[in-house]
Phi, psi and omega in degrees: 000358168320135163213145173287136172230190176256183178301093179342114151296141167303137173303331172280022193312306184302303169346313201279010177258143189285286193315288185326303170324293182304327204253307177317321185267001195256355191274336184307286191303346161295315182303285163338283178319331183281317178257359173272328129017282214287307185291335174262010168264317190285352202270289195313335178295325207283337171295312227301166167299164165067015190291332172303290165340294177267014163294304173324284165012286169308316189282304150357263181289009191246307184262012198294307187297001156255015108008260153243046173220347174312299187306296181312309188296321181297351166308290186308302165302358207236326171246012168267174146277139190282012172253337164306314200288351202266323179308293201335305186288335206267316174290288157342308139342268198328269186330300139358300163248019127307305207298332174293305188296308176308313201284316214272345162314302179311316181090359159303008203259157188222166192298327166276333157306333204261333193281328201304305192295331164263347117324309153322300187313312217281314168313271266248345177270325197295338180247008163279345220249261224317294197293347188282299199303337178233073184241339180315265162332356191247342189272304228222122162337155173281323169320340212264326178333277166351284186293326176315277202328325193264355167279327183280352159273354205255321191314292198300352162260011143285313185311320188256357173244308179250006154311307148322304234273326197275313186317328196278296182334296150335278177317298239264357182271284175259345191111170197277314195323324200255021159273335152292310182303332162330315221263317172338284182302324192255035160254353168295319169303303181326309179287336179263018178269308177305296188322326178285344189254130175270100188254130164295113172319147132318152186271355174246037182266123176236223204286153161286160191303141111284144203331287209299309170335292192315289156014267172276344183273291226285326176296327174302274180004283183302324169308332207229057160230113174313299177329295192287317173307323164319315197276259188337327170306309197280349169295316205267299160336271196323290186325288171322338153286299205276000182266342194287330183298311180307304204298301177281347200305328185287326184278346166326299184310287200266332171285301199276335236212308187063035184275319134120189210281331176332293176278011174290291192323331190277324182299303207295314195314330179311297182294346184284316175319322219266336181271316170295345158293315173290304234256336152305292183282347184315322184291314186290340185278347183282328199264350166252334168257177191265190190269321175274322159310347180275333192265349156327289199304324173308306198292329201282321199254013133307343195270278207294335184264354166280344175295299215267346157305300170328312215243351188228148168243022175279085207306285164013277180315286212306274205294318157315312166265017187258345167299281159007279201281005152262003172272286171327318168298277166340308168315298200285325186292318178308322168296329190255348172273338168302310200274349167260358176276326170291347179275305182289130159318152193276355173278317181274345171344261196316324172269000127244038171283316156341286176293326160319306198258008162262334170304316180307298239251313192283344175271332171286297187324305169317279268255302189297313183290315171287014160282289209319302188291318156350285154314335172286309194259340167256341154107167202289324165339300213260336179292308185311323193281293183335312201283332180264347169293325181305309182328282166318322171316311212286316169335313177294309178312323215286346162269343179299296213239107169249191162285114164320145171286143147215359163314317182289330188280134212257123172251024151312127159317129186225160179226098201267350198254151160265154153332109184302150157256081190247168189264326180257135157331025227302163136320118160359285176279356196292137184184178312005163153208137175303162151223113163249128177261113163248121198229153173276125184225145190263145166317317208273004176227048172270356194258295161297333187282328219257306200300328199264001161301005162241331151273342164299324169293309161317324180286304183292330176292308171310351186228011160154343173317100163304315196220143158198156184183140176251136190229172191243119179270132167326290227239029134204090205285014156278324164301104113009011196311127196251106197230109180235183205224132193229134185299287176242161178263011146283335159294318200242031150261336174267047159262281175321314191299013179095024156281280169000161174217155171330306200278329172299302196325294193295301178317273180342308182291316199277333182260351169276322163307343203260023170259128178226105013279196185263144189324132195259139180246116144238168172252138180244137160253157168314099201274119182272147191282154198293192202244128171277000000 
């Protein structure tokens, strides 16, 4: 599984960019806030009736909306500017966790008032985390993409070790209000962290999408990309198994262990330890294995530290192997949150970064109820032992179903087609619209032309194709015909517009070459009836 590479970069590498730097520490400190947030709604809960029911809640209602708003916002990032769009939602956030810091002063805040308003926060994160990741390729070099990716696993697992630990600190000192208020200044910070970076429009940025359009084009995309389906496979094998250590880790802490919360608290620092080591050594071990050999060796040793959490009663051992299993955990998300920002183009970025991270969010979810009732009805042993066999399981696929190459491939916007030239005017919206290709192909490169027909369907579909297919004209069996279907003819105008990426560009060209003369395009438009 070895592969040759260049010289491992530092993980802080990415740190020495000013911009990246300044937007990296302030989203930390946004992350912080977000989980000392999460303990003090959960704090105010705990007397109330039903406080077990409505502790849940809080987790509940802080992640659901990313969910269903992860695919929307990333729409909105992919057609607004993401550095506007990021102030707005960073402001909205602030007026929020006023309105939460004013009220629990006031002493007015009631239980149903406390999940809305966290919801609200929970909207405002579903529509930060698409658009910031893919703003990413736009601070750091693409080389530099890894290490972005593995700093943002190294913020959010402090953010999640120390964050509980300043909250608790906070309530039992000054109160819960000014743990809101906390959470407040720093999404105020964040927007004036945006405000200060003078971000360059792309230069291929045209009009925006409409929505519902935006939408079903971002859905194509993922459907007719191997690459990208791979990558959502290999998240979700993970995710759903490996969420079980997060899930159970509290009754781990207290049934098997006896550590009372105190030593809960000790556990998450371990794996927070444990991601910051990995995200230290991550380049050299990327730089001795290849990406599907890296999440092999991730998975085998998170497989082996949920086994022996199952098998040992030592807090001592537990907290030793739980450094490991916060290394693994990083490693793999980081890798894979790396490998979909280098893949995707920049016009569809934020939505599948979007899907990604509703595939991510929804698989803990999933993944965390079906441990917990496992555990309930067969007890934490045999779950914790289920969860690490699923684990090794998801290992064995990776030969089956691996990751695709996709590194080599130049996803810069490229525009291979010249602009069309028609006698009729169409409508935007007009659609359906045909697209015919016709190329002359000699018997003897008729094999290769055929062999580049699948992926060539895949370039067109990933970039606005409803329908395609190629046929053979009867009264001339050298002719070829390539016939796809564009919802409108404003998608296929952005098809010419900087959808295409340099590997369509190189397909196209490689498939044109083998036409003599060269391929003739016509377009059929949609004849509207006349009008009474």
């Amino acid at each position: 599984m070895a592969s040759v590479t260049t010289a491992p970069q530092s993980t802080w590498a990415p740190l020495r960019i000013g911009v990246f730097r300044v937007l990296w520490l302030a989203v930390l400190g946004s992350q912080l806030g977000t989980w000392m947030q999460t303990v003090g709604a959960q704090w105010l809960l705990v007397d109330q009736p039903n406080a077990g029911t409505l502790v849940s809640l809080v987790q509940t209602a802080g992640t659901l909306p990313v969910l269903l708003l992860a695919l929307p916002g990333g729409v909105l990032a992919d057609s607004l500017d993401r550095r506007r769009l990021l102030i707005w939602v960073q402001l909205f956030q602030v007026g929020v966790g006023v309105a939460l810091t004013a009220l629990t002063l006031a002493g007015v805040m009631t239980p149903p008032l406390l999940l809305t308003l966290t919801f609200a926060l929970g909207c405002g994160m579903a529509l930060t985390n698409p658009a910031y990741q893919a703003v990413i390729p736009e601070l750091v070099p693409r080389s530099q993409i890894p290490e972005a990716a593995a700093l943002g696993s190294i913020g959010m697992n402090l953010a999640r070790a120390v964050g509980p630990a300043l909250a608790g600190l906070l309530v039992a000192h000054v109160g819960v209000a000014a743990v809101f208020g906390i959470n407040a200044v720093t999404f105020l910070v964040f927007a004036v962290a945006l405000f200060l970076w003078h971000r360059r429009p792309p230069e291929d940025a045209g009009l925006p999408e409409p929505f519902v359009a935006a939408l079903r084009a971002g859905g194509r995309y993922v459907r007719h990309s191997p690459v990208m389906r791979r990558l959502l496979l290999r998240v979700s094998v993970f995710i759903v198994p490996a969420v079980a250590l997060w899930a159970l880790l509290p009754l781990v802490a207290d049934r098997r262990l006896g550590m009372g919360a105190g030593g809960y608290g000790l556990l998450l620092g371990a794996l927070g330890v444990g991601a910051v080591l990995g995200a230290l050594v991550l380049p050299r071990i990327r730089a001795a294995l290849s990406p599907n050999g890296m999440l092999a060796a991730a998975g085998l040793t998170y497989a082996v530290v949920l086994a022996t959490l199952a098998l040992v009663r030592v807090p001592a051992v537990a907290v030793v192997v739980l450094v490991p299993a916060g290394a693994a955990w990083m490693a793999v998300l980081s890798s894979l949150n790396a490998e979909v920002q280098l893949f995707l183009p920049r016009w569809v970025r934020a939505r599948g970064l979007g899907t990604y991270q509703t595939v991510f969010f929804g698989g803990q979810a999933v993944g965390a109820v079906v441990w917990g009732l496992v555990a309930d009805r067969v007890g934490l042993v045999p779950a914790l032992l289920a969860a690490g066999a699923a684990t090794a399981l998801g290992v064995a696929t990776v030969p089956l179903a691996p990751l695709l190459p996709s590194r080599h491939l130049n996803r810069e916007p490229a525009r291979p087609w010249p602009d069309p030239h028609l006698k009729v005017e169409p409508d935007p919206d007009a659609g359906p619209v045909v697209v015919e290709v016709s190329y002359t192909i000699a018997p003897e490169d008729e094999a290769a032309f055929l062999a580049a027909m699948p992926r060539l369907r895949r370039s067109r579909q990933r970039t606005g194709a409803v329908q395609w297919g190629v046929f053979r004209t009867g009264e001339s069996p050298d002719q070829l015909v390539e016939v796809y279907v564009v919802p409108s003819w404003d998608e296929h105008l952005r098809q010419h517009g900087g959808r295409m990426t340099g590997a369509d560009e190189e397909l196209e060209r490689h498939v044109r070459a083998l036409s003599r003369p060269e391929p003739r395009v016509v377009h059929r438009l949609p004849i509207e009836p006349p009008r009474r």
